[in-house]
C-alpha positions in Angstrom: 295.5 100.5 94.2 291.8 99.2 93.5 290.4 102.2 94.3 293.1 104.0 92.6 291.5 102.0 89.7 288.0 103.3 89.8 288.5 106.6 89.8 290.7 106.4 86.9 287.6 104.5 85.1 285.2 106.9 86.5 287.7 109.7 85.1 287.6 108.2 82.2 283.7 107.6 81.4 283.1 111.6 82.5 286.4 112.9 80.0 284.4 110.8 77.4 281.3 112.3 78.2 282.6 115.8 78.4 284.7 114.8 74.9 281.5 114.0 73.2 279.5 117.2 74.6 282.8 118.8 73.4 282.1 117.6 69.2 278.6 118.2 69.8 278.7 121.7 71.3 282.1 123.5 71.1 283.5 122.6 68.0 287.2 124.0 67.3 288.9 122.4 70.8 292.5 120.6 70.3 294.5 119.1 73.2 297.9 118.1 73.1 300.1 116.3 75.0 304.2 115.4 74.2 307.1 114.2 75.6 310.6 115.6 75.1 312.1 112.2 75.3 310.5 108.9 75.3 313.2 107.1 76.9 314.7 107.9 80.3 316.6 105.8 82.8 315.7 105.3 85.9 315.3 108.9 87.8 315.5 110.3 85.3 313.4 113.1 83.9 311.8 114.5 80.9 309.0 117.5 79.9 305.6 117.2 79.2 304.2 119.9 76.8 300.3 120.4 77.2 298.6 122.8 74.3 295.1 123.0 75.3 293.6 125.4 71.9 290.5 126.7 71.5 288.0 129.3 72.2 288.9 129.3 75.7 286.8 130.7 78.5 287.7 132.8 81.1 288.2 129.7 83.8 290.3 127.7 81.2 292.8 125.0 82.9 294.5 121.8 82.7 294.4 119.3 85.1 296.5 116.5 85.8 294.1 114.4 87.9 297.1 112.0 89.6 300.7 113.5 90.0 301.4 109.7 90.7 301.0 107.3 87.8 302.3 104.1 88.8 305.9 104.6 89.2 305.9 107.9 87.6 305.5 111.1 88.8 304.4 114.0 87.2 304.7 117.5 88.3 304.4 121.1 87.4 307.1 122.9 85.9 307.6 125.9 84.4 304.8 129.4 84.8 301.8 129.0 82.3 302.3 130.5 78.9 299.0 131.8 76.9 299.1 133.0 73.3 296.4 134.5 71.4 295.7 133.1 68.0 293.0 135.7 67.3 289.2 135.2 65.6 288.8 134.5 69.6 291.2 131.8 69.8 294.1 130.9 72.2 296.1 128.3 73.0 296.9 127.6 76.5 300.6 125.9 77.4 301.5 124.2 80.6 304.8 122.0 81.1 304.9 119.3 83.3 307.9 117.7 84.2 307.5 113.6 84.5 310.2 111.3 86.3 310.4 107.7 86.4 311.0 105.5 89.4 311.5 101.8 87.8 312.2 100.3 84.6 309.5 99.5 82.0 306.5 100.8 79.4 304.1 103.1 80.8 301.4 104.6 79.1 300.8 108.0 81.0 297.4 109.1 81.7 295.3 111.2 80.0 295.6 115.3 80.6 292.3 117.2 81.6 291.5 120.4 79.5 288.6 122.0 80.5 287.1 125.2 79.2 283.7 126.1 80.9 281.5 123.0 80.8 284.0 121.4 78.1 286.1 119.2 78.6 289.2 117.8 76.4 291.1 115.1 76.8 294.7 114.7 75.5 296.3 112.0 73.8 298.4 109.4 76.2 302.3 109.4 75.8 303.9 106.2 76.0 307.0 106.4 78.4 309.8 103.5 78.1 312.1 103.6 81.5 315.3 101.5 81.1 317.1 99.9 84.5 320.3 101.5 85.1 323.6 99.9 84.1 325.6 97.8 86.6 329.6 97.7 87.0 330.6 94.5 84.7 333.5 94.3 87.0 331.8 93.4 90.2 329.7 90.9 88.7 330.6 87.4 89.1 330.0 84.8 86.5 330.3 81.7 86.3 329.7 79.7 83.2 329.0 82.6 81.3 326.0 83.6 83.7 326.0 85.6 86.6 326.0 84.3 89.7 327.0 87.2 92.2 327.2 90.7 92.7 330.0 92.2 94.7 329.1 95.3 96.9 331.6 97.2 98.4 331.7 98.6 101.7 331.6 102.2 102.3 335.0 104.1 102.4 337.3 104.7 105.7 336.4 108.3 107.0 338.8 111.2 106.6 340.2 113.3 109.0 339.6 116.9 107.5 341.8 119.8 108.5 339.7 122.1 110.8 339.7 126.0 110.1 339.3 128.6 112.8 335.5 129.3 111.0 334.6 125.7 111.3 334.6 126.4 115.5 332.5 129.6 115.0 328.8 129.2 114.8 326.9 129.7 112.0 324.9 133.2 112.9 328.6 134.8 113.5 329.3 134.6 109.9 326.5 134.7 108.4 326.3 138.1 110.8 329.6 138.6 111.1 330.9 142.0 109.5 327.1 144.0 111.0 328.9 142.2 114.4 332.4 143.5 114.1 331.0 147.0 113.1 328.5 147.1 115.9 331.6 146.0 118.0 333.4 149.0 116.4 331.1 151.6 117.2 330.9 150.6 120.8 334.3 150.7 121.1 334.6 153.8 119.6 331.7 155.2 121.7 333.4 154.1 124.8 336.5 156.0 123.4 334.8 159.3 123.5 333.4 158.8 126.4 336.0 158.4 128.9 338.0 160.8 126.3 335.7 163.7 126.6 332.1 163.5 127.4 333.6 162.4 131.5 335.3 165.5 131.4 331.9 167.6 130.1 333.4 168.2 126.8 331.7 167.4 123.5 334.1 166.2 120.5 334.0 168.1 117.0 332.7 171.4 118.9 334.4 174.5 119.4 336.0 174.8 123.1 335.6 178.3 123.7 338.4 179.6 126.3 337.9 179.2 129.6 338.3 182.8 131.3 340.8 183.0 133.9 339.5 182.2 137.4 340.9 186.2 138.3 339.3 187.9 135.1 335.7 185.6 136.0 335.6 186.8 139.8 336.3 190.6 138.9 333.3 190.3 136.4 331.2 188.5 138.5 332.0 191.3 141.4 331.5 194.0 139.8 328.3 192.6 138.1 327.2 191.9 142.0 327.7 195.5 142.8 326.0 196.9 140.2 322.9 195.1 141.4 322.5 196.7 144.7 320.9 193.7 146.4 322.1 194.9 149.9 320.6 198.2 149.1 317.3 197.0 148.5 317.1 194.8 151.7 318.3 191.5 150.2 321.0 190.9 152.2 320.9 187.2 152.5 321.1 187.1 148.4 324.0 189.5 148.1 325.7 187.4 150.6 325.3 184.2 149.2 326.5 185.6 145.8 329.3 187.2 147.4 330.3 183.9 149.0 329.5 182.2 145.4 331.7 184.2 143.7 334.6 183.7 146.7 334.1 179.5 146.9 334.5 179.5 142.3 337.5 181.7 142.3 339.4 179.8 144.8 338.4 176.7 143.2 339.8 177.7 140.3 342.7 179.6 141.2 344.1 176.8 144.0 342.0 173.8 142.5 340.4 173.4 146.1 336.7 171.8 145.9 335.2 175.2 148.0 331.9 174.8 146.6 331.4 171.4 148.8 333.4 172.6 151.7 332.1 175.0 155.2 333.6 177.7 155.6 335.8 176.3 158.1 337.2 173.8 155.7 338.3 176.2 153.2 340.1 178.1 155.6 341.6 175.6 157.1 342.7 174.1 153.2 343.4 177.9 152.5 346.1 177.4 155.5 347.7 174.2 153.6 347.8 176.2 151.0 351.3 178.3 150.5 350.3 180.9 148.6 346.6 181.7 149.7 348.1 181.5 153.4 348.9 184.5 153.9 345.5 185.8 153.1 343.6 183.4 154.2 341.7 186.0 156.7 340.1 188.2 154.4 338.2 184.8 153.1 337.6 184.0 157.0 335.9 187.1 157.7 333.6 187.0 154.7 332.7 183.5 154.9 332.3 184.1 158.8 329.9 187.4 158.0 328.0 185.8 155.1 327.0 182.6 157.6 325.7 185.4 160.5 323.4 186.8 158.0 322.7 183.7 155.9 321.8 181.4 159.0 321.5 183.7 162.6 319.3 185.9 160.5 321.9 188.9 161.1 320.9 192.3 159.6 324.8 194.3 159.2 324.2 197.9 158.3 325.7 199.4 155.0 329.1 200.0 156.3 329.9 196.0 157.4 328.1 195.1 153.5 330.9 197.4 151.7 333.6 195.8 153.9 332.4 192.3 153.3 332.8 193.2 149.2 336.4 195.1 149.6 337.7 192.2 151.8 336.4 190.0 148.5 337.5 192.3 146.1 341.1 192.4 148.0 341.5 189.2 148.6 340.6 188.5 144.8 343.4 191.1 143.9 345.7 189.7 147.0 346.0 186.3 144.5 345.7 186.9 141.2 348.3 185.1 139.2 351.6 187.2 138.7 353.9 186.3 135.6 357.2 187.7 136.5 358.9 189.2 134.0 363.2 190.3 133.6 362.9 193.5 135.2 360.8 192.3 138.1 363.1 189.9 139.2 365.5 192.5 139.7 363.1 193.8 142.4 361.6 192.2 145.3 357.7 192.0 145.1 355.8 193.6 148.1 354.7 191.2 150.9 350.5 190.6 150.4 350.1 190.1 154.3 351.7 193.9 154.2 349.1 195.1 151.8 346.5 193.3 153.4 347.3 194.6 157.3 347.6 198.2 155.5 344.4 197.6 153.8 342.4 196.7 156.7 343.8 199.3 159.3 343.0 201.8 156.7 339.5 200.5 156.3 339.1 200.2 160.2 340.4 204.1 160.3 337.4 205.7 158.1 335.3 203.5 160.1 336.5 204.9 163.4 336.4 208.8 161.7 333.2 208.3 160.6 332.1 207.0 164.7 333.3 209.6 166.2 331.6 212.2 163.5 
């Protein structure tokens, strides 16, 4: 507080100074300072209007030297507020807002307005702070006077009603609908996952038909023959197709996995299978031809190539999917093991004519 003291003097003897350099030098400098309300009660608060007027310089400013004057405070308000008066004049505004702590007369300091080298001093505001008001009724008196004050405990607490969103913390609802849509789009991405995108389809495209397993492997066969692999010495290619093109029609036609099977295996599931049984040779004896050349490095001539293809081809035709119709119920459909046997005898018959020639 003594030191307090001094500077406040010291403040005083330099604004004095400066206020005298001020009438000698810069003639034309006002400084005001007023209160909105003289009389508060304690905490309460009123506004202190600075006008600072002038030919101000370009570093023009007021300065409250101590926010803390006794037991009030005094603080900056509102933004600052400059007006042009013109002839080079302007007045400067700054509010201040002052509160008082305790009861009595203050006389509030003096503001700083400095333009410059100048410096202005404002008048002093006197501030009266009245105590706040008791309760008459817990005062006791006695003989007129008082003698006691009666303070009452604090209040019993109360048992509130809990909500559900009391339990939840306090980042789940101030996050909580960018959380329920992010759990919304997961679901929903999980949705189209195990919906389609497991099963290699996309959603919201075209699915183009799928082409019958039959139609595919007669495309495929007649595509392979038109590339003459054999014919040009690539036997183990045109064998590997051939087989291809064998292993995706019967997994499509009699949904068994032939492209991860041996060739023993698919003959052996062709066999458990009722209606590729009776067949089931003609895929034998290509698989069995395609795994000489493919594996014991087997060179067949031109003849055994075309018969490893017309075996395909027939045992593609063998199976293909029959929808029966009125009029061929009425008839009994020819036996495929008869077709087959005739087939293959017939083949086996040019082969021996064309021996013997």
């Amino acid at each position: 507080m003594i030191l307090r003291k001094y500077i406040h003097a010291v403040m005083a003897m330099l604004a004095a100074f400066g206020a005298s350099s001020v009438d000698a030098a810069a003639q034309g400098y006002t400084a005001k300072a007023t209160l909105d309300s003289t009389l508060l009660v304690q905490g309460g608060k009123s506004r202190l209007v600075v006008e600072f007027t002038g030919p101000l310089a370009s570093n023009a400013h007021i300065e409250i030297v101590d926010t803390m004057w006794h037991d009030v405070e005094i603080t900056p308000a509102e933004a600052d507020e400059d007006t042009d008066l013109g002839n080079d004049r302007t007045t400067m505004r700054r509010i201040f807002i002052v509160q008082g702590f305790d009861s009595g007369l203050y006389t509030l300091p003096p503001v700083y307005c400095i333009s410059g080298t100048d410096t202005v001093l404002t008048n002093q505001p006197v501030l009266k702070i009245d105590p706040v008001s008791l309760d008459s009724a817990n005062i006791v008196m006695e003989n007129g006077e008082p003698v006691d004050l009666v303070i009452n405990d604090f209040t019993d607490v109360i048992d509130a009603d809990y909500r559900f969103f009391d339990f939840v913390p306090g980042w789940a609802t101030d996050y909580g609908w960018w959380i329920l849509a992010a759990l919304i789009l997961i679901a929903a991405l999980i949705f189209v996952y195990f919906k389609w995108l497991r099963h290699g389809k996309i959603p919201l495209m075209p699915v183009r038909k799928p082409i019958p397993p039959y139609e595919l492997a007669k495309k495929r066969l007649e595509a392979l023959r038109t590339e003459a692999l054999w014919q040009k010495g690539a036997e183990k290619e045109y064998y590997t197709k051939l087989t291809d093109i064998m292993r995706t029609y019967i997994h499509g036609r009699f949904g068994i996995n032939a492209m991860e099977m041996t060739s023993r295996e698919i003959y052996e599931a062709l066999s458990a299978n009722e209606e590729a049984r009776k067949v089931r040779t003609l895929a034998q004896d290509v698989m069995r031809e395609a795994d000489f050349v493919k594996f014991a490095q087997n060179r067949p001539d031109a003849e055994e190539n075309e018969k490893a293809f017309r075996m395909a081809d027939l045992f593609v035709e063998n199976t293909k999917p029959v929808v029966p119709s009125a009029e061929d119920n009425k008839e009994k459909p020819a036996d495929p093991a008869d077709t087959v046997e005739k087939t293959v005898e017939k083949d086996d018959s040019i082969s021996e004519g064309g021996d013997k020639q």
